[in-house]
C-alpha positions as CSV (number, residue, x, y, z in Angstrom):
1,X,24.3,83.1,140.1
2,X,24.6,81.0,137.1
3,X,23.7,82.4,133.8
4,X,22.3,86.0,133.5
5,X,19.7,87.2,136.0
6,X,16.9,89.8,135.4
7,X,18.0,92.1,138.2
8,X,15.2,94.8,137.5
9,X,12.2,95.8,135.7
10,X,11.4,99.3,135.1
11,X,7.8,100.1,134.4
12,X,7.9,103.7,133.0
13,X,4.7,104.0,132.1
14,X,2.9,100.7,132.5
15,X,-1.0,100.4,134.0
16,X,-1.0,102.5,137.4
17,X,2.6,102.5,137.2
18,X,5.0,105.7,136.2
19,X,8.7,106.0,136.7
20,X,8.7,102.7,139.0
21,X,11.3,100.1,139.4
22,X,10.9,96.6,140.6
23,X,14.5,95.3,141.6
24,X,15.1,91.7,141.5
25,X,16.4,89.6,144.1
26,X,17.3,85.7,144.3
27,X,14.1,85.7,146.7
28,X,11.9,88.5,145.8
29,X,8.3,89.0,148.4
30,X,6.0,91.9,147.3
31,X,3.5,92.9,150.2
32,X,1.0,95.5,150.1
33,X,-2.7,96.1,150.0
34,X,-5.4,94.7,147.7
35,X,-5.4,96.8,144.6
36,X,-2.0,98.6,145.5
37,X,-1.3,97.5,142.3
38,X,1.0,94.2,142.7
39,X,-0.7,92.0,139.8
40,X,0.1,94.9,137.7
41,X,4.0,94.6,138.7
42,X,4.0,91.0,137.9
43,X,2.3,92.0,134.8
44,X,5.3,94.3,133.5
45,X,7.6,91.0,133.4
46,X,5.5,89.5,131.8
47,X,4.8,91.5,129.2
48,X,9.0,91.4,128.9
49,X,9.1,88.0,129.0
50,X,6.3,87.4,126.4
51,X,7.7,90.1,124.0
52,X,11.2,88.5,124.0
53,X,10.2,85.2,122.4
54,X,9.5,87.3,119.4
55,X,5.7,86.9,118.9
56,X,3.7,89.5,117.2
57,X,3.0,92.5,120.1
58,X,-0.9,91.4,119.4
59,X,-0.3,87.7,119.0
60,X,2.2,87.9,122.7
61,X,-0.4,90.3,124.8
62,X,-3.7,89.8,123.4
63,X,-3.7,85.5,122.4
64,X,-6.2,83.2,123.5
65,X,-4.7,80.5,122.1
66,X,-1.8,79.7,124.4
67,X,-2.3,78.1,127.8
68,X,-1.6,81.5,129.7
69,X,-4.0,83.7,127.9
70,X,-4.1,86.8,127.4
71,X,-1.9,89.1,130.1
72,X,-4.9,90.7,132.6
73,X,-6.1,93.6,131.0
74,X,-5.1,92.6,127.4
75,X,-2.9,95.1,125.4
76,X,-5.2,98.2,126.2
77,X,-5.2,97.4,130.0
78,X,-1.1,97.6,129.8
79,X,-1.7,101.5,128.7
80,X,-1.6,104.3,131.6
81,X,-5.1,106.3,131.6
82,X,-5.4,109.3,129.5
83,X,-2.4,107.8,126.3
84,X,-1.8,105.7,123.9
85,X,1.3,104.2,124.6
86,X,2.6,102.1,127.5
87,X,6.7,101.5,128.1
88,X,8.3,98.9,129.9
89,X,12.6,98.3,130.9
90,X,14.4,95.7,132.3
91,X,18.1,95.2,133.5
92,X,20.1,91.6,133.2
93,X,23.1,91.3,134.8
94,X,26.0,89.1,133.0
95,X,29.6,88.1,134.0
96,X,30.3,91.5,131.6
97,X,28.3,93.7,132.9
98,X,24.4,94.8,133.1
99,X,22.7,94.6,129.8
100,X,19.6,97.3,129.6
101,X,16.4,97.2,127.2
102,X,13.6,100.1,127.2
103,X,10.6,99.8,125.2
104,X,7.8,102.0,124.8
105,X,4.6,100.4,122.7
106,X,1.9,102.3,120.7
107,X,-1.6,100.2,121.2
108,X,-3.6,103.1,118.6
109,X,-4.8,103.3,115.7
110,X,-1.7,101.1,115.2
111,X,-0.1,98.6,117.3
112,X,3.9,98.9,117.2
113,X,7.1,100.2,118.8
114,X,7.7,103.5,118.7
115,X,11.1,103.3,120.7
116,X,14.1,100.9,121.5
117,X,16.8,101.1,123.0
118,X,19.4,98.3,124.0
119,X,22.4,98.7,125.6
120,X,25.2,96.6,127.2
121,X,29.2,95.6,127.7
122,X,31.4,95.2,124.6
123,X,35.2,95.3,123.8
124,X,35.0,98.9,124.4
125,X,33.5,99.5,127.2
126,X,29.6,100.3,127.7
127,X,27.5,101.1,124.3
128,X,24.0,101.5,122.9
129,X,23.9,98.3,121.2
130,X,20.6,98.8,119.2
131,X,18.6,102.4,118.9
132,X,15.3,102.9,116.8
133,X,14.7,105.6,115.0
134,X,11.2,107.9,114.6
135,X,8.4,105.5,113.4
136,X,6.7,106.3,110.1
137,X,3.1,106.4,110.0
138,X,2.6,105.5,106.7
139,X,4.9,101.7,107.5
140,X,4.6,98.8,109.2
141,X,8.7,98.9,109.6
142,X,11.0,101.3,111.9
143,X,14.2,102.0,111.2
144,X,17.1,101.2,114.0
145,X,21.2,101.2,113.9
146,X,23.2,98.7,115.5
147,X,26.5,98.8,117.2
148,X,29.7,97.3,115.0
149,X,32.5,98.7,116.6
150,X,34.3,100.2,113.5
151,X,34.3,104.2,112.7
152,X,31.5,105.8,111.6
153,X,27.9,105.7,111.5
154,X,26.5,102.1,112.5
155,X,24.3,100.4,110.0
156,X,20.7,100.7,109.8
157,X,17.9,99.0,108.5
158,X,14.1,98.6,108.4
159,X,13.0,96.3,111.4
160,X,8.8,94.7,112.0
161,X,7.8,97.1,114.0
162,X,5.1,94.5,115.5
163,X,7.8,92.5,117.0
164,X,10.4,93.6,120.2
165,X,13.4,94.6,117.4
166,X,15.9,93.0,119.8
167,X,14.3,89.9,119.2
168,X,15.5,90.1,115.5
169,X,18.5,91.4,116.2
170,X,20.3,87.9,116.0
171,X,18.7,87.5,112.7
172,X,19.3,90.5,110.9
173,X,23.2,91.1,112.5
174,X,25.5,89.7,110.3
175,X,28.3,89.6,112.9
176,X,31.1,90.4,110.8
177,X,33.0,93.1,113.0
178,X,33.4,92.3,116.8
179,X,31.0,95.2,117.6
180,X,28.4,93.4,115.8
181,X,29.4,90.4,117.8
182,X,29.0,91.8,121.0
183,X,25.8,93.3,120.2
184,X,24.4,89.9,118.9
185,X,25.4,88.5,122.1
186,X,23.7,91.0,124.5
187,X,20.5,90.5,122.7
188,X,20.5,86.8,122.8
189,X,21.6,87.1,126.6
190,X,18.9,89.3,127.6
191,X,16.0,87.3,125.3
192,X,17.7,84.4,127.2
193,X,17.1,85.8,130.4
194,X,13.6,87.4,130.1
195,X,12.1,83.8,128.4
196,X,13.2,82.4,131.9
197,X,10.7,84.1,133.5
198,X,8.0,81.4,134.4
199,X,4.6,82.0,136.0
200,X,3.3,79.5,137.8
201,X,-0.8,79.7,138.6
202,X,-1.6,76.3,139.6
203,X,-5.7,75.9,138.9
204,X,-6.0,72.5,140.7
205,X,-9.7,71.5,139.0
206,X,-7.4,70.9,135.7
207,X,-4.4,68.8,137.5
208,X,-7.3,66.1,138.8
209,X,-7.5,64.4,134.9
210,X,-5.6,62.2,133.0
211,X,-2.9,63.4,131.0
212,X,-0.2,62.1,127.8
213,X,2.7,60.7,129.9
214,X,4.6,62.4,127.5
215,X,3.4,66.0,127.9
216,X,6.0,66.2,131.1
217,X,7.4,69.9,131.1
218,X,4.9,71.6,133.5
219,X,3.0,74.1,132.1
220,X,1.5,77.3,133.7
221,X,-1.5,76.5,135.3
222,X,0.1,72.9,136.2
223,X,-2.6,71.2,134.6
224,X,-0.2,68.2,133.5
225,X,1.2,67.7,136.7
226,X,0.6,64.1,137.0
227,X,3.0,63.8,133.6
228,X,5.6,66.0,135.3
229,X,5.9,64.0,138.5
230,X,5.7,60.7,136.7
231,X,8.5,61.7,134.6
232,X,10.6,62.9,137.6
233,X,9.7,59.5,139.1
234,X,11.4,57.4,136.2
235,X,14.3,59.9,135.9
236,X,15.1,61.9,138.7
237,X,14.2,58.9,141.8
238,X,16.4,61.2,144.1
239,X,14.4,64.3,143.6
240,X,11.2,62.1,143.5
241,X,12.3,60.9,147.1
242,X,12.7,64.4,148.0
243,X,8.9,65.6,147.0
244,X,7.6,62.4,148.6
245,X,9.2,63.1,151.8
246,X,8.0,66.4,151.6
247,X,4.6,65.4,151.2
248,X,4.9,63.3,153.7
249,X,5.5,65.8,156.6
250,X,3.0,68.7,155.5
251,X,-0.2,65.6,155.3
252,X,-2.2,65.3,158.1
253,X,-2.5,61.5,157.5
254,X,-0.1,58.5,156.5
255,X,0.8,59.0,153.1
256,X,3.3,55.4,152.3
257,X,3.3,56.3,148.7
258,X,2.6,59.0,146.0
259,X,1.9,56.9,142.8
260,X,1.1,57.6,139.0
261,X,-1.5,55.6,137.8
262,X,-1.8,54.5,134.0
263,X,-4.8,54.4,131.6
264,X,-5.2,51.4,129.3
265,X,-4.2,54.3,126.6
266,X,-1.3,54.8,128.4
267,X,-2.1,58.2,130.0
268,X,-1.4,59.3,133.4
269,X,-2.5,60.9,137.1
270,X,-2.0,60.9,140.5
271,X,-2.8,59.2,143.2
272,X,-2.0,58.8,147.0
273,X,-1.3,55.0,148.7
274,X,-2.5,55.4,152.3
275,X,-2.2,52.1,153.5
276,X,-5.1,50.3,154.9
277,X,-7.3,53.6,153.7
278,X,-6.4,52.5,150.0
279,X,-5.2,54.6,146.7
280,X,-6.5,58.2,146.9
281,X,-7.1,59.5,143.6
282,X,-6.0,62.9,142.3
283,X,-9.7,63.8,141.6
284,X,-10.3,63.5,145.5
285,X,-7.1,65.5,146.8
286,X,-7.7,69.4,148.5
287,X,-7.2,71.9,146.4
288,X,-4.3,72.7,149.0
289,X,-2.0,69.8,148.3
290,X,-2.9,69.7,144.6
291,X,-1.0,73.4,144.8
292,X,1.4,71.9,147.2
293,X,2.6,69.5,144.9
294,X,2.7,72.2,142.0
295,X,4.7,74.2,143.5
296,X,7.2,72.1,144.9
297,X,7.6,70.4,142.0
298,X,8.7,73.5,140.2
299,X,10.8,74.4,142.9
300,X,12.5,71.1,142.9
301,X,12.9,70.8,139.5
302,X,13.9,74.4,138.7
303,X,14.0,75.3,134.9
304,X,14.7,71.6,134.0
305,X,10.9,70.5,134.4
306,X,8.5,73.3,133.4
307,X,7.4,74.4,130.2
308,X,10.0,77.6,129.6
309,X,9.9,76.9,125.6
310,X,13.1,77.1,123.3
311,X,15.4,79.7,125.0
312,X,16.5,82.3,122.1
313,X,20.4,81.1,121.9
314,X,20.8,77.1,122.9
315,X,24.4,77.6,123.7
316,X,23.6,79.5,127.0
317,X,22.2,78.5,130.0
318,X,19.1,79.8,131.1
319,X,18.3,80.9,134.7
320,X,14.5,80.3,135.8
321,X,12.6,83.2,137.5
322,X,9.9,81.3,139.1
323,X,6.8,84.0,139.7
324,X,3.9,82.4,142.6
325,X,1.3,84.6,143.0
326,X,-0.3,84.4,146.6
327,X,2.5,81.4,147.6
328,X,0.1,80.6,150.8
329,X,-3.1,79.9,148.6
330,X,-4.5,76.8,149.7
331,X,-1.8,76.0,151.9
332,X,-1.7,75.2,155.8
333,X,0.7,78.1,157.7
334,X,2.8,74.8,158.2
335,X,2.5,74.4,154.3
336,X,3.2,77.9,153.6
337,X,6.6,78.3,155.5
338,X,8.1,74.8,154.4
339,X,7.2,76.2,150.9
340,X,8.8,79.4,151.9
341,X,12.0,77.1,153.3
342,X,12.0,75.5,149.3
343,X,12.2,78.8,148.1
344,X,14.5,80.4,150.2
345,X,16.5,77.1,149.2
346,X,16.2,77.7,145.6
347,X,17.4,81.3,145.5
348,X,20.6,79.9,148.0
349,X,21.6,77.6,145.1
350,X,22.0,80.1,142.5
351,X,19.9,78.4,139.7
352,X,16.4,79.9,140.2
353,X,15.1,83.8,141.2
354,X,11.9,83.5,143.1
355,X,9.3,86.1,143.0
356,X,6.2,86.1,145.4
357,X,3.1,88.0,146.2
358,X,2.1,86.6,149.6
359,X,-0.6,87.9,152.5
360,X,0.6,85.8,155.2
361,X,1.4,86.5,158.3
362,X,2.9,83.4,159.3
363,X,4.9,83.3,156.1
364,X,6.4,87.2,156.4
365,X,7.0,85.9,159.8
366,X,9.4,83.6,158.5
367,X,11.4,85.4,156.4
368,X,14.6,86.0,157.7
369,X,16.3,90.0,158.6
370,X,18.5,89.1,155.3
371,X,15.4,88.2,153.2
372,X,13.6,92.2,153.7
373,X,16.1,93.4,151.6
374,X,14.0,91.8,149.0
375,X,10.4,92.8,150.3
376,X,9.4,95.6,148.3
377,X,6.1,97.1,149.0
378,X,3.6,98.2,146.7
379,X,1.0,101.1,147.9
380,X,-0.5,103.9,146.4
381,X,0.1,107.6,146.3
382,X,-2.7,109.1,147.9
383,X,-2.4,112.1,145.4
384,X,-2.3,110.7,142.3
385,X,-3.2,107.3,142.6
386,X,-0.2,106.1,140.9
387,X,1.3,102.6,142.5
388,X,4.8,102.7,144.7
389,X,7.5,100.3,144.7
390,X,9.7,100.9,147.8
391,X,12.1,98.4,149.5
392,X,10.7,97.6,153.0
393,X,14.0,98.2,154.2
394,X,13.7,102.0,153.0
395,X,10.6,103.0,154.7
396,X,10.4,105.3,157.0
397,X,10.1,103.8,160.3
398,X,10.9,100.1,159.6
399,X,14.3,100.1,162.1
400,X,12.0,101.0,164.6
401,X,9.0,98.4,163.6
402,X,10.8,95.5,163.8
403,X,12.0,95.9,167.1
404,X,8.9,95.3,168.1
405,X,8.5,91.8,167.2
406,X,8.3,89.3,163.7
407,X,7.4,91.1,160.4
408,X,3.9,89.0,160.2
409,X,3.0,90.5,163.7
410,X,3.9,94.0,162.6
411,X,2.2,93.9,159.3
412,X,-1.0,92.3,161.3
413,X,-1.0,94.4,164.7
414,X,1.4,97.4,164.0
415,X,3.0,97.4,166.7
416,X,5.6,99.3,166.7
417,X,8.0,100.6,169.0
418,X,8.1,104.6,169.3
419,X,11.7,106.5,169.6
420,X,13.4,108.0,172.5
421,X,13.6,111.1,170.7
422,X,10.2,111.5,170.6
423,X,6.8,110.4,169.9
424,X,6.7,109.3,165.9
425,X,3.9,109.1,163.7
426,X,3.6,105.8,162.2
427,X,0.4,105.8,160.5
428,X,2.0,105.9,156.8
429,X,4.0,102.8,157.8
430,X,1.3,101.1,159.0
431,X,-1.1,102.0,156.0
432,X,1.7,100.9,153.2
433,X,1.9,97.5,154.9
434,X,-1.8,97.3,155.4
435,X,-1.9,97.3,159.1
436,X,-5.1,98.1,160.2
């Protein structure tokens, strides 16, 4: 893995979600039922990721005024029923050693962190790198020390407590001592890693209009994706050839080119040559291949084409963890599984982490026995109505459940096989994966 990988997010207390941990891998499926609480998963990084570009807490959560939007629920959604606070970790690995960030966020009366903690590898072994003090209700500012490596107490001083204080840490460290050095580097490594994390929600009605040639780093909802492909045309022909080729095979009609169209202004879209049937234009493609060629495009591309925004420190390189909510949405089962083939592609190359929520059968048929040690399943405890993460892997039952046949079939039919030992009951396997 090139650069430094987000290897796990821990959502303490985060919407349904108390004492859970959703571990990272290069290809990453979560499965479970509607309402089991997956969104709200996907929600927690992004909540990291937003906070780590050093926006306000309201101004990250809450905006209107970005092209994502608020995150769902806005910043009193984020909160666990019955408090005021919500808290949210992550772990990113480096070639050092695993760097660690906890946060814990009051939304009322006032917005701010009430507790920080960074830690991570320095000369020295292991440290806490950055630890808050006790807020002040009376200040817009908490106090937090910082690790410098000499004797004695680490300074302190007064940080916004509006704003993730790791995400000033680079500007308020002066870096004289090698402690301070090391601690300066954590933070930017981890800011680096979390502002890799890229959602991608294609909403095809937007990618059907003319765009500024110029506006080519693909943004969230893929909305200039006519700008992006043009762009890879003139500058990447190889990978250009790739996505053609790939379009070529999923259509179910001759497709001889895949051609960006100019405006007399100069703008840009889409449009399909399909010999003696003429130019399709982007305004008359499905909905399918419209998401078909967002995604693919991002996959392709990796963090080079989409719209990640300045990462924290420009001397490191930033790895891309590529979130696709419902891959198959849209999408042909043929579609689906070459999409899933891209994916499985991208993690193999070490430059991207892919993350998926998915409800296919077909696609959880395809993933290999190596790729369930990254399904993790999301349910919900039956007593307290708090969400699960567990690795498929470590459920109860699964040894057994994929003997009889593809994970799609089991997940669909439940069938499973029973023991020789004995007659099992299966019926919490079955309801975690939604069988039935």
């Amino acid at each position: 893995m090139t650069g430094h990988a987000i290897e796990e997010v821990r959502l303490t207390a985060f919407k349904n979600f108390h004492g859970a941990a959703l571990p990272l891998a290069p290809l990453t499926v979560l499965i479970g039922r509607d309402s089991s609480g997956k969104a709200h998963a996907l929600d927690g990084l992004e909540v990291l990721s937003r906070l780590a570009r050093g926006d306000d807490i309201n101004e990250a959560i809450d905006s209107r005024r970005g092209a994502a939007g608020p995150v769902r629920g806005r910043l009193s959604g984020c909160v666990p029923q019955g408090s005021d606070r919500f808290s949210l970790g992550c772990t990113v690995s480096t070639e050092y050693g695993p760097i660690t960030l906890d946060v814990t966020i009051q939304v009322g009366p006032e917005v701010q962190i009430v507790e920080e903690r960074l830690t991570g590898p320095t000369t020295s072994g292991p440290r806490p790198l950055l630890v808050s003090g006790e807020p002040a209700p009376d200040r817009a500012d908490i106090d937090a020390s910082w690790h410098n490596g000499k004797r004695g107490r680490n300074p302190s001083a007064p940080f916004r407590s509006t704003r993730l204080l790791t995400s000033q840490l680079p500007l308020r460290v002066p870096g004289d001592s090698g402690g301070e050095i090391d601690t300066v580097w954590a933070a930017n490594a981890l800011l680096t890693a979390l502002t890799g994390a890229f959602h991608l929600d294609p909403v095809p009605h937007l990618m059907r209009q003319y765009v500024q040639a110029r506006d080519f780093r693909l943004r969230r909802t893929a909305e200039n994706l006519s700008a992006t492909i043009g762009n890879i045309k003139r500058d990447a022909p190889e990978t250009f050839a790739a996505l053609v080729d790939l379009l070529r095979k999923l259509a179910d009609h001759d497709i001889e080119r895949l051609v960006v169209t100019k405006s007399e202004l100069g703008d840009v879209v889409l449009a399909l040559d399909e010999g003696p049937l003429g130019l399709t234009h982007a305004r008359e493609m499905s909905d399918g291949m419209l998401r078909f060629l967002a995604v693919t495009t991002s996959l392709l591309t990796g963090g080079e084409g989409l719209d990640l925004g300045p990462a924290p420190d420009a001397g490191s390189e930033r790895s891309l963890t590529l979130v696709i909510e419902e891959l198959e949405n849209g999408l042909h089962p043929s579609q689906a599984t070459e999409v899933l083939r891209l994916v499985r592609d991208a993690a193999a190359e070490g430059a991207t982490r892919v993350l998926i929520t998915t409800h296919s059968p077909a696609l959880l048929s395809a993933l290999s026995g190596d790729d369930h040690q990254g399904v993790i399943v999301c349910s919900r405890d039956r007593s307290t109505g708090s969400s699960l993460l567990t690795r498929l892997t470590e459920l109860d039952g699964y040894a057994s459940a994929m003997g009889s046949g593809p994970l799609g079939d089991v997940v669909t039919h439940g069938r499973l096989v029973r023991e020789g030992r004995g007659e099992r009951d299966y019926s919490e396997f079955d309801r975690l994966l939604g069988v039935g």
